[in-house]
C-alpha positions in Angstrom: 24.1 7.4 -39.3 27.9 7.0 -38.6 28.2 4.1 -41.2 25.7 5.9 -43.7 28.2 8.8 -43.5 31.3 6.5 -43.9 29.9 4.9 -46.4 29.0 8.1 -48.9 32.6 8.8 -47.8 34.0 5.9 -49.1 32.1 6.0 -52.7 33.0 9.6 -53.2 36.9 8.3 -52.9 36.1 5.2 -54.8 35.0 7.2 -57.4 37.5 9.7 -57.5 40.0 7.5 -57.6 38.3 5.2 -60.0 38.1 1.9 -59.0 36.1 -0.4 -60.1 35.5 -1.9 -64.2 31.8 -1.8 -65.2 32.1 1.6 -67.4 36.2 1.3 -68.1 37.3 -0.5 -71.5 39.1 -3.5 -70.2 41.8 -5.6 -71.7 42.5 -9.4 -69.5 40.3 -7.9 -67.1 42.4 -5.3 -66.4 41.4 -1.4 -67.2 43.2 -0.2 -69.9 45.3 3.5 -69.7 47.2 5.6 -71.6 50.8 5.2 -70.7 51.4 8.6 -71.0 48.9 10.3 -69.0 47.9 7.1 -66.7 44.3 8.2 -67.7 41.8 5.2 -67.6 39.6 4.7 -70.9 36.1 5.4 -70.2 33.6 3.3 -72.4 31.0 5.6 -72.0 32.7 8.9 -73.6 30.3 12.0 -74.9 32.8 13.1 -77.8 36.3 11.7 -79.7 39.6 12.7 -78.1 41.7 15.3 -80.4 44.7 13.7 -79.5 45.9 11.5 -82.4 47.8 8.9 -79.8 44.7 8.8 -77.7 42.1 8.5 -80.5 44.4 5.3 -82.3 44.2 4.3 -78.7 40.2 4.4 -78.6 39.8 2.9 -81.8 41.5 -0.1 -80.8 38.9 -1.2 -78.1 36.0 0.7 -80.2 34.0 -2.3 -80.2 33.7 -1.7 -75.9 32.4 2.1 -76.4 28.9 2.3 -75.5 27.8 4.5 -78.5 30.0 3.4 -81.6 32.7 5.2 -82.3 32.7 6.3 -85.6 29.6 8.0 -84.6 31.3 10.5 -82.0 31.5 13.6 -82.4 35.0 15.1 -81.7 35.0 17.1 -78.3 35.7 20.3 -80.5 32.1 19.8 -82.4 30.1 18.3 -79.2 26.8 19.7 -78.8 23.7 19.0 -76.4 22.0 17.3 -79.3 24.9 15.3 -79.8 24.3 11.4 -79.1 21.0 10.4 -77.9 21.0 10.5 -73.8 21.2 7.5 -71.7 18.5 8.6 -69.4 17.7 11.7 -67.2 20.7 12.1 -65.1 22.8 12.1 -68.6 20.7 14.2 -70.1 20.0 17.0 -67.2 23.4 16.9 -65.6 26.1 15.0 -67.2 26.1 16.1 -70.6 25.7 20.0 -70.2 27.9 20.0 -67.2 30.3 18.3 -70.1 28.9 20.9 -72.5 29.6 24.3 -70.3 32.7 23.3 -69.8 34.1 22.4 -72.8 32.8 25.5 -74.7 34.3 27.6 -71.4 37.3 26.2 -72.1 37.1 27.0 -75.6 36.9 30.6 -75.1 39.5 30.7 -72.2 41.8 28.4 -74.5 42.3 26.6 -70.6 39.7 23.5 -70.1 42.2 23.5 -66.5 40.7 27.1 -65.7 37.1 26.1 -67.2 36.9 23.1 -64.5 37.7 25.8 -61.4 35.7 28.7 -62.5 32.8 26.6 -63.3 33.2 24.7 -60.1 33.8 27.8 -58.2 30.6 29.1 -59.8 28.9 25.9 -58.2 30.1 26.1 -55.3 28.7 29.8 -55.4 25.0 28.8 -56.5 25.2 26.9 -53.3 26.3 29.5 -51.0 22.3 29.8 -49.7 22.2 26.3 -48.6 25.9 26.3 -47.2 25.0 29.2 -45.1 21.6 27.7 -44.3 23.5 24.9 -43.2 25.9 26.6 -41.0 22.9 28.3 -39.0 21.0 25.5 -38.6 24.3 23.4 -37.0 25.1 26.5 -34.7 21.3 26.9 -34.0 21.4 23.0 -33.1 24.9 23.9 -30.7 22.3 26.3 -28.7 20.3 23.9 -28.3 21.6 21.0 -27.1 22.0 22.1 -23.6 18.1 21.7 -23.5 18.1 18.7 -25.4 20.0 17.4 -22.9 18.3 17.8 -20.2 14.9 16.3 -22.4 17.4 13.3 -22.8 17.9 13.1 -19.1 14.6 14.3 -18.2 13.4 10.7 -20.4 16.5 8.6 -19.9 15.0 5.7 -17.5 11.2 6.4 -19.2 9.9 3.9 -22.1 6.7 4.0 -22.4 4.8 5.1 -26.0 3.1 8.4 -23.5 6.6 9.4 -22.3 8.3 9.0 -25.8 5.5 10.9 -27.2 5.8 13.6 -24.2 9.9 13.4 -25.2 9.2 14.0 -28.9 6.9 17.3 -28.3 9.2 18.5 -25.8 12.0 18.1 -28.6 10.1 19.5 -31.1 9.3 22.5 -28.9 13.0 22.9 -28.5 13.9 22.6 -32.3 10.8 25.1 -33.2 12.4 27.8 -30.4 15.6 27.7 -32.1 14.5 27.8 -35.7 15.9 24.1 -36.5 14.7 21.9 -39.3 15.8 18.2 -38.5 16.8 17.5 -41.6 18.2 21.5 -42.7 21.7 19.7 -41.8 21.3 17.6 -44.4 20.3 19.4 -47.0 23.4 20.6 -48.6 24.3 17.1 -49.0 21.3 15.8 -51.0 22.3 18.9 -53.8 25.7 19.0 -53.2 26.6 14.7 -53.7 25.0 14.4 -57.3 26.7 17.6 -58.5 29.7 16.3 -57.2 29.1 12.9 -59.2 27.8 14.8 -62.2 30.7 17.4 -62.4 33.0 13.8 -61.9 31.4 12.4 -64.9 31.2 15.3 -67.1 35.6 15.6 -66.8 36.1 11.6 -66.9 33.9 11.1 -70.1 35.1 14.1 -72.4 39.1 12.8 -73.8 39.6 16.5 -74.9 39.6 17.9 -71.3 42.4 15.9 -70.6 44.2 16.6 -73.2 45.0 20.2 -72.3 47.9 21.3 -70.4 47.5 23.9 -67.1 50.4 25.6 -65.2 52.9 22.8 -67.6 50.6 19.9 -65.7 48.6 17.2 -68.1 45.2 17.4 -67.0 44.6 14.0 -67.4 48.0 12.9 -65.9 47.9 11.4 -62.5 50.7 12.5 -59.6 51.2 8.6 -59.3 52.5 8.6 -63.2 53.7 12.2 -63.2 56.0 11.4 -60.1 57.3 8.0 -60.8 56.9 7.2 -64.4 57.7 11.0 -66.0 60.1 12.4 -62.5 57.6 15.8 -62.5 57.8 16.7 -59.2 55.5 19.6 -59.4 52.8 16.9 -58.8 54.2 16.8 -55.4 52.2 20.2 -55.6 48.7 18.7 -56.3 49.0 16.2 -53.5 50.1 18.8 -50.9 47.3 21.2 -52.6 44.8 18.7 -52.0 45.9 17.4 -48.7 46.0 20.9 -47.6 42.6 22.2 -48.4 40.9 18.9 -47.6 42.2 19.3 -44.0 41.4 23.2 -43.6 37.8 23.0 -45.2 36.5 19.5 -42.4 38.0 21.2 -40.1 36.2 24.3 -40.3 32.9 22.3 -41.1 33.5 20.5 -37.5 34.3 23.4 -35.6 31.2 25.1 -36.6 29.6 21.7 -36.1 30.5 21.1 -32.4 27.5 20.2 -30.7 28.5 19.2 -27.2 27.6 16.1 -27.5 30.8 13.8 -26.5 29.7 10.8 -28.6 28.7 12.9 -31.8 31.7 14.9 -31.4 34.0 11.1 -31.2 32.5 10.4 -34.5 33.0 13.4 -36.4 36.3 13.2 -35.1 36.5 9.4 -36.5 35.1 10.5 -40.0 37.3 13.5 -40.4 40.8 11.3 -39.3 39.0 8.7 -42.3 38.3 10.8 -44.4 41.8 12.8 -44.5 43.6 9.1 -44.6 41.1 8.0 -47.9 42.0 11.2 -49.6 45.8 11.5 -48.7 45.9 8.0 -50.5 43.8 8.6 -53.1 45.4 12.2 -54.5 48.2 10.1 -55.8 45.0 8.8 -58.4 43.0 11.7 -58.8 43.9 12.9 -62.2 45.1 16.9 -63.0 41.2 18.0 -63.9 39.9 16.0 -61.2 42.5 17.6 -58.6 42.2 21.5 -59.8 38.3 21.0 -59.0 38.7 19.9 -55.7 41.5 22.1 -54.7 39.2 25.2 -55.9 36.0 24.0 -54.5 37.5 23.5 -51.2 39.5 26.1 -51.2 36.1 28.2 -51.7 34.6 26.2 -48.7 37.9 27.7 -46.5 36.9 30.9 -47.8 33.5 30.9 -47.4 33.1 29.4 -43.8 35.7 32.3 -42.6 33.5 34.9 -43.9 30.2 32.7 -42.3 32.3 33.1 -39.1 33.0 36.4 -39.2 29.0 37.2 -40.1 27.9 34.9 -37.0 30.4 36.8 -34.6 29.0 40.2 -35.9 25.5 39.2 -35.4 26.5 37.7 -31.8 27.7 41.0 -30.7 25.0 42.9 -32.0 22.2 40.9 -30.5 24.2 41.3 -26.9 24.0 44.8 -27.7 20.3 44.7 -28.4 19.4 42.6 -25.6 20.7 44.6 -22.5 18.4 47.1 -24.4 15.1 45.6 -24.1 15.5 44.1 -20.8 16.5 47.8 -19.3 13.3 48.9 -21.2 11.2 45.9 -19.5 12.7 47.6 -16.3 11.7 50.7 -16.7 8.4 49.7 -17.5 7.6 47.8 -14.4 
């Protein structure tokens, strides 16, 4: 479980960042980039960039676009009957994702503030399942003192009647306190090919990083902003990124404490990992890319506080309520 987690870790900063070639337009094996932006050309874009530098630039290498060229669209006329879809995840995900917020943008005259309201919206439709999540890992915290014990109880016992006698008992435990084995995981599974899809949707439409937000390219990295153009406001974007990165794994691993020393060690491994792999890789992560993670995790900060603050209500009121019914009990007898 460690390494799976380290792992979808890993490719979500692999893909940020983007490394690796198969769907970049290469020249000497090499990925080719606007010098001015340090954006990398995608072969697989939905629409024709506006920009007259970026567009000579495309139809250079137009013999290593997936769909030709000449038969693009420009972003500014891109529809959801525009090219014909490369399969299902294109077609469901990718291309209105690309869609929403391109015509967002349009009427906000900001693609920058289209990519964090429609992320924040996002993040919003998954509030449910982020809340669901949050009870089922504080749910899992009450009950580990009685796993524990089952753990114990079964430590030196190998036999298929005592690990059958171990899984009831467990499953008596995780039935008492409301837990689904997998609810913990199930913010992942809808969360991960959003993520992905709402990755896609910005890398593969030119316009979006065309536009300007707060004076910052959108498509401009910090790594060419700082060192190639001397804009230090990118300097911003990494601390931004850093920042909210840190606040919203920590939250999710104090509310994810367990008491369990050896689970704890690794969410403390992953969340030291994972704030090295991003640190690194904000210096890559271009302006559009940024604003969206910077808003969605700022939500997450946001969010989990208010979780918190729900949780600590209901606490209080149920140690209210049960002093109650056991005085009534009492009374009874």
């Amino acid at each position: 479980m460690k390494k799976f987690k380290i792992g979808i870790l890993a490719l979500m900063v692999f893909s940020l960042t983007a490394c690796g070639n198969s769907n970049y337009i290469l020249e000497d094996k090499k990925p080719v980039q606007s010098e001015e932006t340090g954006q990398i050309l995608q072969k697989d874009i939905l629409c024709k960039p506006e920009d007259k530098e970026l567009d000579e630039l495309y139809t250079k290498y137009k013999d290593q676009t997936k769909i030709p060229y000449e038969e693009l669209p420009l972003c500014s006329d891109f529809k959801l009957s525009s090219n014909k879809s490369s399969g299902i995840w294109e077609g469901i995900f990718v291309k209105p994702l690309a869609y929403v917020i391109l015509k967002f943008g349009s009427l906000l005259n900001s693609f920058g503030l289209s990519v964090i309201l429609i992320g924040l919206a996002i993040r919003l439709i998954l509030m449910p399942i982020s809340r669901k999540t949050m009870k089922q890992s504080l749910n899992m915290k009450k009950a580990q003192p009685e796993l524990a014990r089952i753990e114990k109880k079964y430590a030196n016992k190998n036999d298929n009647e005592a690990m059958i006698a171990k899984s009831q008992e467990m499953m008596m435990v995780y039935k008492k306190y409301n837990i689904s084995p997998f609810g913990s995981c199930l913010l992942a599974f809808v969360q991960l090919p959003l993520f992905f899809a709402f990755l896609q949707a910005i890398n593969r439409t030119p316009a979006i990083f065309e536009d300007e937000f707060l004076g910052l390219t959108l498509g401009k990295t910090p790594m060419v902003g700082l060192f190639n153009s001397h804009e230090w406001a990118y300097i911003i974007i990494i601390v931004l990124i850093i920042l909210t990165t840190y606040l919203s794994f920590k939250n999710a691993m104090t509310s994810n404490q367990m008491g369990n020393p050896e689970m704890e060690r690794q969410m403390q491994f992953m969340f030291k990992f994972m704030i090295i792999m991003i640190s690194v890789a904000s210096l890559y992560l271009s302006t559009a890319i940024a604003l969206y993670w910077i808003a969605t995790n700022g939500f997450v900060v946001v969010q989990n506080w208010i979780f918190k603050k729900l949780d600590l209500k209901e606490e209080q009121r149920d140690m209210i309520i049960k002093p109650k019914k056991d005085n009534g009990k009492k009374k009874g007898k």
